[in-house]
DOGU-872472 format. One record per residue: residue in one letter; y, z, x of N, C-alpha, C, O in turn. Coordinates in pm, whole numbers, plus 50000, padded with zeros to 5 digits. Example, Ala and Ser with C-alpha at 12.3 -4.5 7.8 and 13.67 -1.06 7.14 Angstrom:
<sites>
A494315078051319495505078051230496705078051320496685084651424;S497755070851285498945071451367500035078751290501145080451341;
</sites>
This chain:
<sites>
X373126777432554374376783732579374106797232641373066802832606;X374986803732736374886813832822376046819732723377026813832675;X375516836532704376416847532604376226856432713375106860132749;X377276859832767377946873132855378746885732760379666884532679;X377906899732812378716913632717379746912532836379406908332947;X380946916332808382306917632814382666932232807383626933432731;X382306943232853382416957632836382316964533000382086961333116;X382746978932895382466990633060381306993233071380606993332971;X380766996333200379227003733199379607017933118380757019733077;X378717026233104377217015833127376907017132962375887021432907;X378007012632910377317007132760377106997732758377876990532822;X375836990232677375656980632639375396970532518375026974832409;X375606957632543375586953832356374056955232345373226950832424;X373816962732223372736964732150372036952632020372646947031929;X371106952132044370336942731961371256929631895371516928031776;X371676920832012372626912831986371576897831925370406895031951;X372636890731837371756880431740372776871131762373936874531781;X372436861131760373456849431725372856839831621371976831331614;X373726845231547373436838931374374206824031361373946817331261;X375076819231452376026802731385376086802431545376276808731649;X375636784731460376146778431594376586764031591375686755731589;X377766760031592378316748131498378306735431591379116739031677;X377956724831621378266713831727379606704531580379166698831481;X380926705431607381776699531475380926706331348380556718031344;X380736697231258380236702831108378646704331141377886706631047;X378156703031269376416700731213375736716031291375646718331412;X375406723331192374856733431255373496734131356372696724831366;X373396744431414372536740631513370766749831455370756756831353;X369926748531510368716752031469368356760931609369096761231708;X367266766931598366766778331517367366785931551367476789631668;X368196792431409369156803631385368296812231308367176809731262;X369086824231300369566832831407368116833931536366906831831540;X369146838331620367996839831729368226852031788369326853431842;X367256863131790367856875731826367406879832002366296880432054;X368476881632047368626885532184368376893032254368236891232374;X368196909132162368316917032231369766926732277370876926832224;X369246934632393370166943732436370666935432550369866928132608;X372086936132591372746931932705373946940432760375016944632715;X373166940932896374306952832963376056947033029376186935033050;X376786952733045377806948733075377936938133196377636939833314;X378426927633137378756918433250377006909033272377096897733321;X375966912733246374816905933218375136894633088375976895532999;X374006882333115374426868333053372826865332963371946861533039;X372486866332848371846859132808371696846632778372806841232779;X370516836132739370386827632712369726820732560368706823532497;X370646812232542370096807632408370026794032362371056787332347;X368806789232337368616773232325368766764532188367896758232129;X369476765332170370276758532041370086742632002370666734332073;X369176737431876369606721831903370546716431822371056723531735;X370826706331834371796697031713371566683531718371606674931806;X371286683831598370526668631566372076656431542373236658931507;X371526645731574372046636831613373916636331654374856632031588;X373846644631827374806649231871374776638631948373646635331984;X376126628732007375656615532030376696620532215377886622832236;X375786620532286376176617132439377156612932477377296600732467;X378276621032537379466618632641380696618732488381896616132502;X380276621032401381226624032301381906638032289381266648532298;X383426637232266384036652432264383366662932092383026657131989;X383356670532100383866678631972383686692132007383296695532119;X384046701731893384466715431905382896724231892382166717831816;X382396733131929381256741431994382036757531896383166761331924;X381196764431791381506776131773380336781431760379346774331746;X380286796331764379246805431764379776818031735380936821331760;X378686827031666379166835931598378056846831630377536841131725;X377506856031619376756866131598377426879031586378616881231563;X376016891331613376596905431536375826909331651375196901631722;X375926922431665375606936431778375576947331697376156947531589;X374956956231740375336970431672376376973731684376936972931793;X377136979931546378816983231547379436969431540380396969931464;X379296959231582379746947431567379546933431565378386929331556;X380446925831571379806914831536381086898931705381826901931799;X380826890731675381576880531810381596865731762380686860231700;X382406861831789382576844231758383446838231870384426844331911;X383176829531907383706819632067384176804331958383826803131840;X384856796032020385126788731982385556778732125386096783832223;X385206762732115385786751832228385436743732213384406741932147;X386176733632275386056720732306385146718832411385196726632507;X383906705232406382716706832463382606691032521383786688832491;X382356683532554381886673432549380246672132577379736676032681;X379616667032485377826663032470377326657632632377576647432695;X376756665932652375766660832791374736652932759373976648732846;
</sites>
């Protein structure tokens, strides 16, 4: 999954982690995974698995982590590649 900071320059998210990462009920592995710093409008990357996620099937995708000063959660509908 690609995580984009959402801010003004030239602050940036600081020591960002992504601690949850849900495919429906089955969490994903290796959590947390820490990211780092990301400047505004810059996209990190993060390789997430989920065990027996079955191909061309719909379900809901959430993720959660923290930053310095704060913390972020996304939520959607995904269908399995």
């Amino acid at each position: 999954m690609t995580l984009v900071a959402i801010g003004a320059a030239p602050v940036e998210a600081q020591n960002v982690t992504l601690t949850t990462a849900k495919l429906g009920t089955t969490s994903g592995t290796v959590l947390p995974q820490v990211l780092g710093n990301v400047a505004p409008g810059a996209a990190v990357t993060a390789t997430v698995d989920f065990a027996n996620a079955t191909p061309g099937a719909a379900s809901s995708l959430s993720t959660a982590g923290t930053f310095t000063g704060g913390a972020f959660n996304a939520a959607a509908r995904v269908v399995i590649p």
